[in-house]
C-alpha positions in Angstrom: -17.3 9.7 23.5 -14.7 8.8 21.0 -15.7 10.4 17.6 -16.7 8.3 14.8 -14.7 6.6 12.3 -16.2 8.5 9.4 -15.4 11.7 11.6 -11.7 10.7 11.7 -11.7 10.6 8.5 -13.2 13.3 6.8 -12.2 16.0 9.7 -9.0 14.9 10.9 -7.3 12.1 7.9 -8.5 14.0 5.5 -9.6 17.6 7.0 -11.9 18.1 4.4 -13.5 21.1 4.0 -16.6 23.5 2.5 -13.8 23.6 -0.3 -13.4 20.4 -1.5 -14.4 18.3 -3.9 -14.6 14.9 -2.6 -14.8 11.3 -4.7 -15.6 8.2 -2.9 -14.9 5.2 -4.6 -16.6 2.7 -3.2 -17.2 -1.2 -3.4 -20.9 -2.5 -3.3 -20.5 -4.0 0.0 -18.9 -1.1 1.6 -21.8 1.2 0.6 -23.2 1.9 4.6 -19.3 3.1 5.2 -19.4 5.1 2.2 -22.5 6.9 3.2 -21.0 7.9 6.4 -18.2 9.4 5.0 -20.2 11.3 2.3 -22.6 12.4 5.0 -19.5 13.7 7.1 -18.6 15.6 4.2 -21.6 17.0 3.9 -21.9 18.6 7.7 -18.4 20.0 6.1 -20.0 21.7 3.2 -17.9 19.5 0.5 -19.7 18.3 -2.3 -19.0 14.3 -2.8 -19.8 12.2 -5.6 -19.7 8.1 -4.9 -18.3 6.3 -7.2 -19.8 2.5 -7.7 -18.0 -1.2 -7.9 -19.6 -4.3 -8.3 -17.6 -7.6 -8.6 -19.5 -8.5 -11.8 -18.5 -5.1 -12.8 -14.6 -5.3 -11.8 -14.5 -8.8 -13.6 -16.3 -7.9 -16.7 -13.8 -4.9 -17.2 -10.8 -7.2 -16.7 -12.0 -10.4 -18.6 -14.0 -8.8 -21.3 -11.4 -5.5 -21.9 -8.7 -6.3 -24.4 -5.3 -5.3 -23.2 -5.3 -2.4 -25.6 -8.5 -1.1 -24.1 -7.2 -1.4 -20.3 -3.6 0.1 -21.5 -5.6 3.1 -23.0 -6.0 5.6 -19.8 -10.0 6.0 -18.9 -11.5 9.3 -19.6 -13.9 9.3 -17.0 -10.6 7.9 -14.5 -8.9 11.4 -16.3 -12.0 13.3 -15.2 -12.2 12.6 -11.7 -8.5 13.2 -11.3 -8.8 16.2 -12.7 -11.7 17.5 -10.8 -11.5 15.9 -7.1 -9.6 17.5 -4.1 -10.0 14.3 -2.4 -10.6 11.0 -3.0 -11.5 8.3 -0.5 -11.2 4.3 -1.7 -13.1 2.0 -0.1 -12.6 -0.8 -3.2 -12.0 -4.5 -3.0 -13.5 -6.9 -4.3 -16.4 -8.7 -2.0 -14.9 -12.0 -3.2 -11.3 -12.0 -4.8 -11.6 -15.6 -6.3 -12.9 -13.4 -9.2 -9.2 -12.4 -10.1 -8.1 -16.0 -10.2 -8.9 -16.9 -14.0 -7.6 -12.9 -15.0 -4.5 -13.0 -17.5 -1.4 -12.1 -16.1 -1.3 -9.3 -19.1 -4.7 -8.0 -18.2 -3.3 -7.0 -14.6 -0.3 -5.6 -16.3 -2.4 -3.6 -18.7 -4.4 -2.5 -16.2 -1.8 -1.4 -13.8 -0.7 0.8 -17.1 -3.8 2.3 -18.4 -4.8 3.0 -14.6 -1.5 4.7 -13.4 -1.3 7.1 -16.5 -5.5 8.4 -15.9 -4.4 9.1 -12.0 -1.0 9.6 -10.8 0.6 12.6 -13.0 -2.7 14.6 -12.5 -3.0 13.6 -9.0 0.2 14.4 -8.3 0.0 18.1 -10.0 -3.0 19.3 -8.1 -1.9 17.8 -5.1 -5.4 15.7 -4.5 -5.4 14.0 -0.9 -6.3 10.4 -1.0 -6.9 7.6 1.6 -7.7 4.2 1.7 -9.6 2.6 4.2 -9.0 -1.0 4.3 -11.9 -1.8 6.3 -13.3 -2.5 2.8 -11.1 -5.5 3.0 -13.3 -7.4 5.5 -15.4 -9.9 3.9 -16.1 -13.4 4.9 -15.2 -14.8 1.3 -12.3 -13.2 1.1 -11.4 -14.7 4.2 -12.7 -18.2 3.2 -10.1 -17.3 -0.1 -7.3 -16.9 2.4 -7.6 -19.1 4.9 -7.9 -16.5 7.3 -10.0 -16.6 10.6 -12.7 -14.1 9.7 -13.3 -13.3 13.1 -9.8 -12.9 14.2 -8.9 -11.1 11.6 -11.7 -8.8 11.6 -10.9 -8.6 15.0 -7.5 -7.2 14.5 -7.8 -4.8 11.8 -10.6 -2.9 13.7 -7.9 -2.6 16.9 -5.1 -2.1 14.3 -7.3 1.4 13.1 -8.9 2.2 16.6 -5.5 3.4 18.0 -4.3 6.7 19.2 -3.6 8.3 15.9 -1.6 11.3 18.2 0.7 8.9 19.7 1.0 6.5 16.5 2.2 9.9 14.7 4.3 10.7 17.5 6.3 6.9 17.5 6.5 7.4 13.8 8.3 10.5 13.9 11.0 9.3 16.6 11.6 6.6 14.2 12.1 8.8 12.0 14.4 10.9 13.6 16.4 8.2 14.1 16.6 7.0 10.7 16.5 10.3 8.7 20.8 11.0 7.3 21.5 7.0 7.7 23.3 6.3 4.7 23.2 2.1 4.5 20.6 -0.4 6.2 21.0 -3.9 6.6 18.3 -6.5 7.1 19.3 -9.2 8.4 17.0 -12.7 9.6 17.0 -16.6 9.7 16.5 -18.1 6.5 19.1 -16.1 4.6 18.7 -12.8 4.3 21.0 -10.1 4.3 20.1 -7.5 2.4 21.6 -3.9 2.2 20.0 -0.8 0.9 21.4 2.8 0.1 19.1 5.6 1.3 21.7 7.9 1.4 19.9 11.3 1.0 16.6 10.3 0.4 13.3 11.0 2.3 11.5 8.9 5.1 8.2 9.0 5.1 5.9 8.6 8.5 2.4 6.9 7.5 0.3 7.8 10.3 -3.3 7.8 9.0 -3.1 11.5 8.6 -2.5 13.8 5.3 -1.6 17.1 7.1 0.1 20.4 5.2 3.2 18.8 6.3 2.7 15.6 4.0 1.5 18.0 1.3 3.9 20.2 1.2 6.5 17.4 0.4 4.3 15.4 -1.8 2.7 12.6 0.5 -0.5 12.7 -0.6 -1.9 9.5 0.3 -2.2 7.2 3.7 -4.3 4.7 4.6 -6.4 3.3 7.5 -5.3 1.0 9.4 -1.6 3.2 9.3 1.6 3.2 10.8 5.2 2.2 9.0 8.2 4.6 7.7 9.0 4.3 4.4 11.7 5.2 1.8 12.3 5.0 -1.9 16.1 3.6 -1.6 18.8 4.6 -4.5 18.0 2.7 -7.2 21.2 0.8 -7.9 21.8 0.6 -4.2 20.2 -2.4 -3.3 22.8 -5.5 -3.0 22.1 -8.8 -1.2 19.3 -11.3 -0.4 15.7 -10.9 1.1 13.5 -14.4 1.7 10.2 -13.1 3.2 8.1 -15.1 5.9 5.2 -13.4 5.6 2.5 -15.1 3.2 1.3 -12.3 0.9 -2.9 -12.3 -0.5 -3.1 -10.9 -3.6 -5.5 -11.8 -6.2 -7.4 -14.7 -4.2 -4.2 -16.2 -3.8 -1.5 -16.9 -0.9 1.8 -16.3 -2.5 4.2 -18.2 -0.2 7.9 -18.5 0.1 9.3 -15.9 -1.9 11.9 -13.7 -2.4 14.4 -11.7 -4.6 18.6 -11.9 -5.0 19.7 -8.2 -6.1 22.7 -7.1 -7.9 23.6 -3.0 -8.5 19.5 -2.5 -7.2 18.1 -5.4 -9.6 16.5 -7.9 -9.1 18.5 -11.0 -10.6 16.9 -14.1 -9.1 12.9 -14.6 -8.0 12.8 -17.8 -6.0 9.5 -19.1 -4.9 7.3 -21.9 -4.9 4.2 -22.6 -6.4 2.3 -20.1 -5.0 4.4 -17.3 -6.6 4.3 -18.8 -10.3 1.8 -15.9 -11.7 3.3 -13.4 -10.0 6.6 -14.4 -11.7 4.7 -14.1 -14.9 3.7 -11.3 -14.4 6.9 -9.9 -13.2 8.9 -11.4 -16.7 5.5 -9.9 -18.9 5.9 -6.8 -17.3 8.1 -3.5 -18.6 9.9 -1.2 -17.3 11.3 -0.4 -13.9 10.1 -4.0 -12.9 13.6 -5.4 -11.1 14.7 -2.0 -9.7 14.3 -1.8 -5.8 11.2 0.1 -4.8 10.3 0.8 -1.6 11.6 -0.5 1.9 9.2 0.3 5.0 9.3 -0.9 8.5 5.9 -0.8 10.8 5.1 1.0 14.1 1.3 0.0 14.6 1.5 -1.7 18.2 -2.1 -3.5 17.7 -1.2 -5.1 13.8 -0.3 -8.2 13.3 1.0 -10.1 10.6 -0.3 -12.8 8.9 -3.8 -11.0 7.5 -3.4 -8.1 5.2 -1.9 -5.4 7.2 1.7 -7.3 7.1 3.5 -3.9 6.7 2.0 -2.3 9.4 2.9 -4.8 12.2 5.7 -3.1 14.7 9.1 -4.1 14.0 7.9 -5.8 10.6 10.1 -5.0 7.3 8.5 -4.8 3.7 10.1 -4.2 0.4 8.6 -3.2 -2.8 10.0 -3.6 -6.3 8.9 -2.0 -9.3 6.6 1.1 -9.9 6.5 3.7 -7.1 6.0 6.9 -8.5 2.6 7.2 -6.3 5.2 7.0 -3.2 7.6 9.6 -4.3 9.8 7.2 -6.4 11.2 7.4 -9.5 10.2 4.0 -11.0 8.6 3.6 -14.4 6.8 0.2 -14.6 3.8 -1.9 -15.5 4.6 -3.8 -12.2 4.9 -3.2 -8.6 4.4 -6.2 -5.4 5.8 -6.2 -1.9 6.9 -8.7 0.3 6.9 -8.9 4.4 9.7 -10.1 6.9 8.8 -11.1 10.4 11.4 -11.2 12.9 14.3 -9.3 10.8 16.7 -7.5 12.9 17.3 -3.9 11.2 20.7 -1.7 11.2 20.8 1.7 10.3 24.8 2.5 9.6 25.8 -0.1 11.9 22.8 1.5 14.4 20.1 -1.3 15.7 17.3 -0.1 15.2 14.6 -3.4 15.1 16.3 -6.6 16.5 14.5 -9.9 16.0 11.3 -8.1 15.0 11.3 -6.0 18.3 11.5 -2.4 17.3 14.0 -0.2 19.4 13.2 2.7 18.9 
């Protein structure tokens, strides 16, 4: 008998022990999952403490909340930081329309206030963190997105119930054969062409899984469904064109045809249509390291697909971040981070192919 999801993830995603201290963050409709997992941790001897959203609650903070407030770093975010060994996040809103009449600046502020209570303590005490996106599936949120509730529900659950021995064991070969490359190129109808430095940086495998390997170099955090590589390129490296094909939900919103012209690792040009208008505010409201190259990934999960909310996952599927990414071993300072997916991209790592039309070759 296969062992339970919560199993997987408090004894092998997580391997939590009589010595930690685990936080479960948890959104109301989620709470049965929750339970599972805290129970799991229990068997282990790890004390747990659930922490509750409600979507009354997540819109109240963001409507009623002056920007100030949300900027200011939550003391009770602080605490929990500073006292969990683990946290697991089982948080999204049971119906995302709620985000639709939200300021662009109360997002930003958020973002802000949010980062600066987690990531630098986080980060110094090495907590272990995994989201598991299963939280994702509601029918409102798929009546938000257009998406076939069934379907997608469908997927996701294949996309997590994989072999999470072999899914590590792909990700590493791609690793391998990506780890000294100095240059890739994307390339894919539409006009992209797009060419990244990674020389000398490191790949990271997202396999579900946050061993003493990922600790040990500071990859504290994976998710459920997994399975993509990732890198934080050179900053300035980044030179060329990227149009994604990929529709991207966030917010209760589709954002459609989009995508970023870079110069020296900037962004200099964000085309899109309607549907990326207050994701361009945001962008221009937005400070810091918001035009500088973030993140580049391409997926390995053989049962994702694109097209619901797993985009980066999908095998042979390239993402690209901008923005903040110091929570993926980056070195960007923003109050703004969003990705973007490309289906069907053929991939070259110094002049190596290593995902032609979308099929990976690896």
């Amino acid at each position: 008998m296969p062992p339970s999801l919560a199993s997987q993830v408090v004894n092998r995603c997580l391997r939590i022990t009589a010595k930690d201290d685990v936080t479960i963050s948890v959104s109301k409709h989620a709470i049965p999952l929750a339970e599972e997992f805290a129970v799991e941790c229990f068997r282990n001897g790890a004390d747990v403490l659930m922490n509750l959203w409600t979507d009354r609650y997540q819109s109240g903070y963001l409507n009623l909340l002056p920007v100030k407030a949300l900027k200011r770093p939550s003391v009770f975010c602080r605490a929990l930081s500073e006292t969990s060994t683990a946290e697991i996040f089982l948080l999204a809103a049971h119906d995302p329309s709620i985000f639709k009449k939200v300021p662009s600046e109360k997002f930003l502020a958020d973002g802000e206030g949010e980062n600066e209570a987690h990531l630098p303590v986080m980060r110094d005490r090495k907590v272990r963190t995994l989201s598991v996106n299963l939280a994702f599936l509601t029918e409102p949120r798929a009546k938000a997105y257009g998406f076939n509730f069934a379907k997608w529900k469908r997927n996701t659950a294949a996309a997590a119930n994989v072999d999470y021995g072999k899914l590590a064991a792909l990700g590493k070969k791609l690793r391998s054969a990506l780890s000294g490359a100095r240059t890739i190129r994307v390339t894919a109808p539409g006009g992209t062409d797009l060419s990244l430095d990674v020389n000398g940086r490191k790949w990271k495998v997202s396999d579900g899984v946050v061993d003493d390997e990922d600790v040990a170099a500071g990859n504290l955090n994976d998710s459920l469904p997994a399975g993509n590589l990732s890198v934080c390129p050179v900053e300035d490296g980044a030179q060329g064109v990227i149009r994604f094909n990929v529709p991207t939900p966030i917010q209760g919103r589709l954002v459609r045809n989009f995508g970023w012209r870079f110069k020296d690792g900037r962004v200099t040009e964000f085309e899109g249509d309607r549907s990326a208008k207050k994701i361009r505010e945001q962008w221009k409201g937005a400070t810091g390291d918001k035009d500088v190259v973030g993140s580049f990934a391409i997926g390995f999960n053989p049962k994702a697909l694109t097209g619901y909310m797993i985009n980066s996952l999908a095998a042979g599927a390239v993402t690209l971040a901008i923005g903040a990414n110091l929570d993926v071993g980056g070195r960007n300072k923003s109050t703004f981070s969003f990705l973007g997916t490309l289906a069907g991209a053929t991939v070259a790592a110094d002049h190596r192919t290593v995902v032609k039309a979308g099929k990976l070759l690896v």
